[in-house]
N, C-alpha and C positions, 0 to 999 in steps of 0.2 A: 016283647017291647024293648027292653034291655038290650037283649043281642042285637037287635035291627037297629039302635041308635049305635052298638056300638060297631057294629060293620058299616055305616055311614059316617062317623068319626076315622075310621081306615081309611074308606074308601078316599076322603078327603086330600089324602096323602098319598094319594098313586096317580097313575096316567104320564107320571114325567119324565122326560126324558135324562138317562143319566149324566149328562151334562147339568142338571140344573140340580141335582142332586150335588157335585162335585162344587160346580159354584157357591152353594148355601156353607158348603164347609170352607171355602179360601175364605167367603164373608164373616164365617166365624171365626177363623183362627187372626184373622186381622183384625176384626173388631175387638175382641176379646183381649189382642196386643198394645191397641191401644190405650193404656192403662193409665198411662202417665197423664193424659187429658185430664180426669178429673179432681188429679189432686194438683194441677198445674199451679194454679193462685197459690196455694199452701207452701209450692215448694219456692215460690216466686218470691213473700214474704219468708217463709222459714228460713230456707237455704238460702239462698241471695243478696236476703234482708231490703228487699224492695220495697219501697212505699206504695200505700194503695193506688196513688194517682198512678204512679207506674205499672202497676201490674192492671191498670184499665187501659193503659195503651196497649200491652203486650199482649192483651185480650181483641183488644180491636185490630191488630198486625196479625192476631189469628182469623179472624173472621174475614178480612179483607186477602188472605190469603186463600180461607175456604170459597169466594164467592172466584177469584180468578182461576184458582183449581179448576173450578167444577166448569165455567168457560172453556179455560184451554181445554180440559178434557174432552169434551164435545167434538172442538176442531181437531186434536189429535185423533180420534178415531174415527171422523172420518177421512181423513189425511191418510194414516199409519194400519187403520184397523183396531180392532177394541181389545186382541189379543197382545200384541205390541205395548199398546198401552197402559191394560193390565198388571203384565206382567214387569216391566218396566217402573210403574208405579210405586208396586210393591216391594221389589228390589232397589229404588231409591230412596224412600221416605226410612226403610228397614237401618238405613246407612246413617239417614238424617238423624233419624233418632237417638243413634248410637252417638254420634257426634256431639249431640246438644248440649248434654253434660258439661263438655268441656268450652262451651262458651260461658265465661260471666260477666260478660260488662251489659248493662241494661241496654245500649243502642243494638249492640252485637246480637242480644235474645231476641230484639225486634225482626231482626232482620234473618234470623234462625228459624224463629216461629213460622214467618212467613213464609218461608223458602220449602220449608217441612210441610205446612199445611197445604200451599198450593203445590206440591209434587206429591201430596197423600190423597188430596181430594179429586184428582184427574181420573181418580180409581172408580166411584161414582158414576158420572156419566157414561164412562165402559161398560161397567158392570150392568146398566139398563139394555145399553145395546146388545150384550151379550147374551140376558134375558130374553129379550125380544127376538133372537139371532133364534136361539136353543126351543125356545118353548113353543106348542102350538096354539094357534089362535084360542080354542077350545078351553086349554088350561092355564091360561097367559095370567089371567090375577092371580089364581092360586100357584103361581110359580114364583110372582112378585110376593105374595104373600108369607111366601116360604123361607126366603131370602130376608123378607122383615122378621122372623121368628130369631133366625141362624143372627142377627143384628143384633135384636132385643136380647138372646140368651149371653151374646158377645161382651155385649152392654153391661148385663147382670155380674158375669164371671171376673168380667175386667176390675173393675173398681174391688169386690170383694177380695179379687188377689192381689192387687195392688197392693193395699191398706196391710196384709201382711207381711209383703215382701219390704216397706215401709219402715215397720215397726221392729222387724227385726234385723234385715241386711242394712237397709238404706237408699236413698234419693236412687243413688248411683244405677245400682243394682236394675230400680226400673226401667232406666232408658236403655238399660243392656239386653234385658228383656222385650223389652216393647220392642228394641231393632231387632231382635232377631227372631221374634213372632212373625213381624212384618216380612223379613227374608225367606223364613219357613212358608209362609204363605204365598211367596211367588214362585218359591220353589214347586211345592205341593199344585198348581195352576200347572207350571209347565213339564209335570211329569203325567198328571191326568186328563188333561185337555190337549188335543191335537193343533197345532199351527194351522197344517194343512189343511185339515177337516173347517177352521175357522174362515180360513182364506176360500175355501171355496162356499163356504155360508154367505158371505161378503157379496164376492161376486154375484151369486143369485139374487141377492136383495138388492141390488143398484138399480135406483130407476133413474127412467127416462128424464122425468119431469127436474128433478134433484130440488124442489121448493126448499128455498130458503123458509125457518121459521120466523125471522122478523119480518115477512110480508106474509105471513099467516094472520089474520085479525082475530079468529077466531080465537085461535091458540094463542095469542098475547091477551086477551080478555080472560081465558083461561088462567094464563100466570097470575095475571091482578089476582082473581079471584084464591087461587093455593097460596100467593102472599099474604093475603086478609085472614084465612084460616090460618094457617101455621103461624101469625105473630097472636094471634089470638091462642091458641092451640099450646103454645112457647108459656103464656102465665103460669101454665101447671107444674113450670119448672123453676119458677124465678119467684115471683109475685105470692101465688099458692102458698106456699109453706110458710111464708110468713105470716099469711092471713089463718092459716091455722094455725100459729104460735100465737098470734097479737091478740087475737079476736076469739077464738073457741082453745085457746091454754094449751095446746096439746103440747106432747114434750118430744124429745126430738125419734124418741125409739117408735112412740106412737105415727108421728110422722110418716117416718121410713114405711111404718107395718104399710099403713095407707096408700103410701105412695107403690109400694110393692105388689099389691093386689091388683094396681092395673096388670103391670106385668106377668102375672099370674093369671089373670083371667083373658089375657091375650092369646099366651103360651096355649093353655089349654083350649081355647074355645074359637081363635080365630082362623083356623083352618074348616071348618063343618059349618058354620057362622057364613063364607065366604062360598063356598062350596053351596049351599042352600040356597042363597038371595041371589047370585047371578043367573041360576036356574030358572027364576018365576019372575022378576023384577029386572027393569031397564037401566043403563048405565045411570043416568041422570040423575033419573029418579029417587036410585041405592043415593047418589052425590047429595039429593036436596035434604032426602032425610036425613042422613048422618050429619050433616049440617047445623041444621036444628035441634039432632040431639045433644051437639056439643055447646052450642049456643043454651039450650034446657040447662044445662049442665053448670052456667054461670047464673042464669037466672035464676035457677031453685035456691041458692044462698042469701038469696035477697028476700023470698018468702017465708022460709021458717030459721028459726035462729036455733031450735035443736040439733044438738052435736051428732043426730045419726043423717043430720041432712047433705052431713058430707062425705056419708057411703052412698046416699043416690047420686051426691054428684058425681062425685068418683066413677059410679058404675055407669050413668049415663053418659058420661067425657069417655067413658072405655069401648063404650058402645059403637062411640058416634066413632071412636076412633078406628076401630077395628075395620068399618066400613069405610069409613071415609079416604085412608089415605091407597087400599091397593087398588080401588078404585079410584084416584086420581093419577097414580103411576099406569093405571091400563090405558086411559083415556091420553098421556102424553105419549105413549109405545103406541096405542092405536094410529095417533095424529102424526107421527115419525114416519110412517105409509107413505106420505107425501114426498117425503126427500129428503134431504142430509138427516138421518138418524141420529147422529153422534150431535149435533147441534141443535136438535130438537131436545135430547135428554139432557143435554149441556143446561138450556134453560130452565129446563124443570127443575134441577137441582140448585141453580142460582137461587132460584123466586124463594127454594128454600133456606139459601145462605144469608140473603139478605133478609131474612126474616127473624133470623139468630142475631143479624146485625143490631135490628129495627126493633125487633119485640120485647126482648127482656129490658133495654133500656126506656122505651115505650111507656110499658109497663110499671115501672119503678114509678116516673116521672108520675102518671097520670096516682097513683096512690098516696105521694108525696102531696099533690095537690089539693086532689078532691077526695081522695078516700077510699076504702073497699069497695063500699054499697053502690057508686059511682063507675066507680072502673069496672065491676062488673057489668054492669047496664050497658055501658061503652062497648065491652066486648061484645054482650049479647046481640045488639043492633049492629055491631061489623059481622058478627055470621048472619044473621038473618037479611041485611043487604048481598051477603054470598049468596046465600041460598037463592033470594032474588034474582041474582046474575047467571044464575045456573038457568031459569028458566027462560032469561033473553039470549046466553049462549043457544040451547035448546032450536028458539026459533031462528036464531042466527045458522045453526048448520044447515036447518032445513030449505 
């Protein structure tokens, strides 16, 4: 029994083509470089001596640069190609980075931020296209899947080296780092992935039709609906940890544990997880329930007030997570079939920019008002009106 779970744990992790293997590693070493992200506010206030209202604009001149990024990015590749774009991406934000430092006047960061975030985020909508370019239909979520792994590990390592390049070099040291993570990463792209090999993938995939996705209905119904999730989905990053500080005492190390164990039971289990349910179970379907389970996920906090009720939340928000989003990345690469690819993923990554916009202040606001108990409920009836939309999209394709 052992051995057969764990040669289908393997198994999970093969079929791909080396290219997509290559990809998950430029995603790592980028993501993983972006380091400076999470301690931005700290160095904002710290180094700077910016005042809070200021460093929520320079937060909002990030976010307003991630939602135009992730646009232009679309149009550039299909314009330029998603190689091009890539690799260019990587090689200018690696520059950005390095520059940043030596901006200090508060208007000057605004407009740094921006300029960095929307030439870092164009990398994004490439990177789907180049999935969808690389992978075959057969192992296309678990290819997207893989690439969230190589994210999430990016994600993890980043911030942890960050914090001691920090404490012991200083501010400086990161953005020298981070630029040249980013440079090594475009590097690493245009010594293992072929131009040529890209440019004739390209060519094969141009269709006739070339459908715009803004007269896609289906697929704008679609976006609403990855909006409504992901600013719902966003509390566990913003709202969350305060509700387990304010309301169940926890301290900040317990926090962390908590909040780590998604990433843990991701790492481990969302490759075989992914790999099983697309086997037996229909695109939708996998969408309605994970859906609901992360919606479960806010509701259970509202039914018992015991402190292990936020390891089932946990574990059912992880659940629903684990499904929910590589199957919403297959479903926007599936609908890209139609025509301008680069501008079909372009959007998919907005509905998620503006969700970063929308969500964490959303969120604040709606706690500020009416409270935990309330806002949870809020959320819980905005996923279960998704989940609903999932099944008029449904009869909408048919």
């Amino acid at each position: 029994m052992l051995r057969q779970l764990f040669r289908f744990y393997i198994d999970s992790f093969r079929g791909f083509q080396p290219e997509i293997w290559w990809l998950a590693l430029v995603t790592f070493v980028n993501r993983a470089g972006t380091m400076v992200i999470p301690f931005l506010s700290l160095y904002l206030t710290a180094d700077m001596g910016l005042s809070l209202e200021k460093v929520g604009w320079v937060m909002s001149a990030f976010g307003l640069g991630s939602v135009i990024g992730s646009w232009a990015g679309g149009k550039l590749s299909d314009r330029f190609g998603f190689y091009n774009t890539m690799f260019w991406s990587l090689l200018s934000v690696g520059t950005m980075f390095i520059a940043l430092q030596y901006v200090r006047s508060f208007e000057g960061f605004c407009l740094a931020i921006f300029l960095a975030t929307a030439i870092g985020d164009t990398f994004r909508p490439a990177m789907y296209v180049a999935m969808k370019m690389y992978s075959k239909p057969e192992n296309r979520t678990r290819a997207v899947t893989l690439t969230r792994l190589a994210i999430n590990l990016g994600f993890s390592a980043g911030p942890a080296i960050g914090g001691l390049i920090i404490t012991t070099i200083g501010y400086g040291a990161l953005f020298w780092i981070d630029g040249v993570t980013c440079i090594l990463a475009g590097l690493i792209f245009l010594m293992v992935l072929s131009r040529k090999e890209s440019v004739k993938l390209e060519q094969e995939e141009k269709k006739p039709s070339n459908q715009s996705p803004y007269r896609d209905a289906p697929y704008l119904l679609f976006l609403f609906i990855v909006f409504m999730i992901a600013v719902s989905f966003l509390q566990y990053f913003s709202t969350m940890p305060l509700y387990y500080r304010d309301v169940h005492a926890l301290s900040e190390d317990m926090i962390g544990l908590l909040m780590g164990a998604n990433g843990l039971i991701i790492f481990l289990f969302e490759m075989p997880l992914i790999k099983w349910v697309e086997r037996d179970f229909s695109m939708i379907r996998i969408l309605i329930v994970s859906t609901l389970l992360i919606a479960a996920s806010f509701l259970i906090l509202n039914l018992w007030e015991a402190a292990g009720v936020l390891l089932m939340g946990m574990f059912l928000m992880t659940v629903g997570e684990m499904l929910n989003f590589p199957f919403l990345n297959r479903f926007a690469m599936d609908r890209a079939e139609r025509g301008k690819a680069g501008s079909y993923m372009a959007l998919f990554t907005v509905a998620f920019s503006l969700a970063h916009i929308v969500g964490h202040n959303t969120g604040m606001q709606l706690v500020d008002f009416f409270g935990y108990e309330t806002t949870w409920y809020i959320m819980t009836l905005a996923l279960m009106i998704a989940a609903a939309l999932f099944l008029l999209l449904k009869k909408w394709l048919k």
